[in-house]
Phi, psi and omega in degrees: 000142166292160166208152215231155187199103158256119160244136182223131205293171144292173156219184173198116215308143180238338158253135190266143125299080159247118176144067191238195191216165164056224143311047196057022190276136158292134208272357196203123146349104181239145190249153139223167175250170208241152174258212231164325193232341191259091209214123177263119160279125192229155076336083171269129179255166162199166185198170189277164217159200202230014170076068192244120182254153179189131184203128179279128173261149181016103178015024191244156181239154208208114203306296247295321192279336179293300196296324162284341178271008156265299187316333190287299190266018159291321188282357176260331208302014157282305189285320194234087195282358183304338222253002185282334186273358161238130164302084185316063163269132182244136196227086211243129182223120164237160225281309268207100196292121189286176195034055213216001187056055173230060159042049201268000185254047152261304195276329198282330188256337152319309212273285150021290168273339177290315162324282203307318181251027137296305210260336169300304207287321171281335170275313186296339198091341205256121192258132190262175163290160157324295200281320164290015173268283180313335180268329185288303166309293172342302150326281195318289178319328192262031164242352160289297185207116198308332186260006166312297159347272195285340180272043166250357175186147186282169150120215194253098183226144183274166167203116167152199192209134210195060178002319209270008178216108192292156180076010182258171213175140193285347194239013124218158156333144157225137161321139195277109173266070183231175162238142208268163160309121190276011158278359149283017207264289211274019166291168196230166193232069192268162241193074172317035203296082152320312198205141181234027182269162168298121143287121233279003159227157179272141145333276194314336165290304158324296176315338184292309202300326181293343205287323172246047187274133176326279190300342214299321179286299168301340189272316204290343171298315190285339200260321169312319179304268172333282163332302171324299168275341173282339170304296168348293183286338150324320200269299212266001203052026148329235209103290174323295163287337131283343148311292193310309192273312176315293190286356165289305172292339192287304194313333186294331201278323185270353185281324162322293177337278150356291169255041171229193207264144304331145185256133164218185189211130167257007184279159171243169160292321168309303178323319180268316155323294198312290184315297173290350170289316180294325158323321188253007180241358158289312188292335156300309196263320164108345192298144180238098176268194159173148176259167163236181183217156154245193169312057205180190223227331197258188215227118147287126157250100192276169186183196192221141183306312192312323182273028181301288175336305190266351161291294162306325167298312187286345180282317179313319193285320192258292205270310164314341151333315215264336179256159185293118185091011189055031221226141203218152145238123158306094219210137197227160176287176238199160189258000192058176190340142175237151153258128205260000000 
């Protein structure tokens, strides 16, 4: 059998995507930086057939994740008609405990669709450009998973269609092309694990919830807003205001949660300890740290390579208090996808 070997990051949205329209199309412009240590390795074997999917997750096989990575790849076989005439094992492992809301179907439908148009180009023969490829994955990726998207290229990247980014566009990713401020360069992610359990909503369930949200209309003017002023705060090495809009969006994102019909809280009492800890040791320190939140309970702790030292000491004292097992990831931003 061929065989096809992608490994691809998680990232983490710093302007959120809740919300969508159409085809896996986003309901708002979402910004993230690609992470680095939080990573899925995917494998494709393949041999000719009749388009029979069979799939290992961390060496187990699991109807649930089988039965969506068939369904994903029924739905693309328009973009890949190739894929009809073939048998698939797919083999998925990731560094990161998944469905935990640390953005692990980003890396796993990234690492996934970057295989698939890996694996077009060895059969057909026809080698796409560098830049049609990675867009092309993206494409794939974000009908698997929207935020799948943006874990296709490293650095800082938009996904959504946006004045404030010429070439952006709702059906892929782009590297956020501005220049960024070089006290952005070295940011770090340490990665707060409340809980390491399956969260009791899915993303995708959530998103359902914005098509009749009270607010849904007022978040997505804000979050158009927000995407602005943080390119903004990029560039110029704002700190004040990137702080201000990062910790606006993660509490905003949960807040939706809160308030929609059906309502639920992916939050812990931990998630919120964690939080006012970080509050009161920035106003203490001066250090300009800030958390994010994704669909879950644990907690980014964003931060600048120079203050690692006095960041760490305070997670060590403070904040490990607060995870399960005492158990953290250290994670920095990242160059994106590799092919092994």
């Amino acid at each position: 059998m061929n065989k096809i070997f992608w490994q691809s990051p998680s990232n983490i949205a710093l302007v959120k995507y809740w919300g969508k329209h159409g085809i896996q199309l986003p309901g708002n412009p979402s910004l993230s930086f690609t992470l680095s240590e939080c990573h899925s390795s995917t494998e494709i074997s393949w041999k000719e057939g009749n388009g029979k999917v069979d799939l290992l997750f961390d060496g187990e096989r699991k109807e649930q994740f089988t039965a969506r990575a068939r369904d994903y790849i029924r739905s693309i076989e328009s973009q890949l008609p190739i894929l009809k005439e073939l048998d698939l094992h797919i083999d998925s492992v990731n560094s990161f405990p998944h469905s935990a809301g640390i953005a692990s179907s980003a890396s796993a439908m990234s690492s996934l669709a970057l295989c698939l148009c890996s694996l077009e180009e060895e059969i057909t023969g026809k080698k796409l450009a560098e830049e049609e490829f990675f867009q092309k994955a993206s494409f794939l990726g974000r009908l698997g998973s929207g935020s799948a998207a943006r874990s296709v290229y490293g650095g800082f990247v938009s996904w959504g269609k946006s004045d404030q980014i010429p070439g952006s566009s709702d059906e892929y990713a782009t590297p956020l092309a501005v220049e960024i401020h070089e006290s952005f360069s070295d940011m770090r992610d340490t990665i707060l694990i409340v809980d390491q359990g399956i969260k009791a909503v899915s993303s995708r369930a959530g998103h359902k919830l914005m098509d009749r949200h009270t607010y849904a209309k007022e978040r997505f003017k804000l979050a158009n807003k927000n995407f602005s002023d943080l390119i903004k705060a990029l560039k110029k090495g704002d700190h004040v205001n990137f702080i201000r809009i990062v910790e606006a969006e993660a509490l905003g994102l949960h807040a939706l949660m809160m308030s929609s019909n059906p309502s639920y809280i992916l939050l812990k009492a931990e998630t919120l300890h964690i939080i006012h800890r970080i509050r009161a040791f920035r106003e203490l320190s001066c250090v300009p740290i800030c958390y994010t939140l994704d669909a879950g309970p644990n907690v980014h702790l964003l931060y600048h390579g120079k203050d690692s030292a006095e960041v760490e000491e305070f997670i060590t004292q403070e904040l490990l208090l607060y995870c399960n097992d005492k158990y953290r990831i250290n994670d920095h931003i990242g160059t994106g996808p590799r092919k092994l």
